[in-house]
N, C-alpha and C positions, 0 to 999 in steps of 0.2 A: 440498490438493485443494479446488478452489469449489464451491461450492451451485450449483444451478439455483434462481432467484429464485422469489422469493414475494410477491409484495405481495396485502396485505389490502385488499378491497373496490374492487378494480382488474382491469380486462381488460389482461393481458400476455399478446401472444405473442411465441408465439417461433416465429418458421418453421425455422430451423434450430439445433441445439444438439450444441455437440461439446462432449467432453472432452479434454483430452493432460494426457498424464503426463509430468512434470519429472522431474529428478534432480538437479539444481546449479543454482548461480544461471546461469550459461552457457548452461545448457539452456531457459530463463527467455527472456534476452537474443535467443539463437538463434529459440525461436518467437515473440516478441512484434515482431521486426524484420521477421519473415516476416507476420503477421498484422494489423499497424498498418494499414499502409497501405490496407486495406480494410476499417475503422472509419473510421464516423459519429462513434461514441464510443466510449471507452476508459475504463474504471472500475480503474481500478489499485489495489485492496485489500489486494494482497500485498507484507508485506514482508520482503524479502528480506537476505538477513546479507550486510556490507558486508566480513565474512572468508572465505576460506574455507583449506583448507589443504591443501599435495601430498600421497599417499598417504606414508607411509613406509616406508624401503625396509631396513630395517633392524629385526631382534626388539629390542624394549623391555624389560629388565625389571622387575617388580611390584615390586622390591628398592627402585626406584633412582627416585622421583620428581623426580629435580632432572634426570637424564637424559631424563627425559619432558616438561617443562618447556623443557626446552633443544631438545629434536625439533622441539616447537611453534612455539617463536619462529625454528627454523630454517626448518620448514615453511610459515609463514603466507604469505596474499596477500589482496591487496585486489581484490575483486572487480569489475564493472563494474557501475557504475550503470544503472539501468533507466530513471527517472521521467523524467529532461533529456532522455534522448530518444527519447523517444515524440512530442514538437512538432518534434523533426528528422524522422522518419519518416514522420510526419503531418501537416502543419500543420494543416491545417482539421479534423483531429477535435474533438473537446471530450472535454476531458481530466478526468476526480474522482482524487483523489487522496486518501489520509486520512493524519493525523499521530497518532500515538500516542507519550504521555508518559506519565510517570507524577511525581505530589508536586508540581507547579508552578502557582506562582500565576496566576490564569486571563488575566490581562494578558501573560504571559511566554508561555502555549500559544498565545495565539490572534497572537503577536507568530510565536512558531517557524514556526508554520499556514503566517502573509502571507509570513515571508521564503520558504517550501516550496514556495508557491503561485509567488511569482517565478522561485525556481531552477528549478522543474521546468515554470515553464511549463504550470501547471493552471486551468482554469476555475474549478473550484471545492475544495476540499479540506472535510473533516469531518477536525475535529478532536477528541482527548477525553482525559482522564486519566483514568486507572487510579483513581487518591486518589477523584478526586471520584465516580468509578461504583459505588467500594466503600462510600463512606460516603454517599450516599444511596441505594445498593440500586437501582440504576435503568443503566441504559444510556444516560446523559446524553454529548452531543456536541455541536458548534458548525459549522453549516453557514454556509461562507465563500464568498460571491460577489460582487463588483463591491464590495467595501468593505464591505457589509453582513455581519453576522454575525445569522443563528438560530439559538436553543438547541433543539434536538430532545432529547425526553426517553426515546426507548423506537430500540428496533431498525426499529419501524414506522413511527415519524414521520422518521428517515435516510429511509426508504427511501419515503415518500410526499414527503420533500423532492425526493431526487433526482428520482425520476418526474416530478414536475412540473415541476420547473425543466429538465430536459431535454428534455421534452417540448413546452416554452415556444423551450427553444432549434432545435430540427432544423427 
C-alpha cells in the first residue's frame, strides 16, 4: 500500500488523491496500463515479485516436504513486467524508477541503476544498498539523471531531489 507524500518545507498539492487496492502482480499491470496513459509522471516505487504461482489444487501434506517442493516448481510462473512498459503506454511521461540491492560495490549498483534506467526506459532512477544504509545508519541513495549521479543521504533529501528535478522537468 503507498503513502500519500510528504515533503518537508514544500507546498505539495494534490487536487486529486485515490487509493486502489492490488492483489497480484496482474492486478498491478492491469491498473497501471489503465492509469499511465494519464500521467505527467510516473514514480514507480513498487517492486513487484518477478514469480508468482498457480493456486494448488491439490491437499499437501506437513509429512512430505519434498512433495511440497515439487508443487512449487510445478506451480511457478514468471510474471509480467511492469517498468519496460510504462514508456510503451506513455511515452511522454517522465518516468523514476528505483533499484534496490543489497552487499554491492557501489560501481557495480550504480552500473545495475544505468543498465535499469535503459531497459525500463526511466528518466531518472534512485538507487541504494541495503549494506550501505545498514552500516551507516542513514537512508543513503544515488539519484541518476542525464549521466549525473547524486548521493541523497536521508528519506527527505530523495524526496526534495525528485521535487525539484521534476518540477525542473513539467
Amino acid at each position: 500500500m503507498s503513502e500519500k507524500p510528504q515533503l518537508i518545507n514544500r507546498t505539495f498539492i494534490v487536487s486529486e488523491y485515490k487509493q486502489y487496492n492490488i492483489t497480484d502482480v496482474q492486478s498491478v499491470y492491469t491498473l497501471m496500463e489503465e492509469l499511465v496513459s494519464q500521467m505527467d509522471i510516473v514514480i514507480h516505487c513498487m517492486a513487484v515479485s518477478d514469480f508468482g504461482f498457480k493456486p494448488c489444487s491439490t491437499k499437501l501434506k506437513s509429512s512430505d516436504p519434498l512433495a511440497f517442493i515439487d508443487s512449487l516448481k510445478d506451480r511457478i510462473y514468471k510474471t509480467p513486467k511492469i517498468l519496460p512498459m510504462i514508456k510503451k503506454w506513455n511515452p511522454n511521461c517522465k518516468l523514476v524508477s528505483f533499484k534496490f540491492e543489497v552487499n554491492l560495490p557501489h560501481e557495480e549498483l550504480i552500473q545495475i541503476a544505468k543498465d535499469s534506467m535503459l531497459s525500463g526506459g526511466s528518466d531518472i532512477v534512485i538507487a541504494n544498498d541495503k549494506t550501505e544504509m545498514v552500516n551507516n545508519k542513514s537512508h543513503i541513495a544515488y539519484g541518476l539523471y542525464n549521466n549525473e549521479e547524486v548521493k541523497l543521504n536521508s528519506k527527505d533529501e530523495i524526496s526534495e531531489f525528485l521535487y525539484d528535478l521534476l518540477k525542473s522537468m513539467i
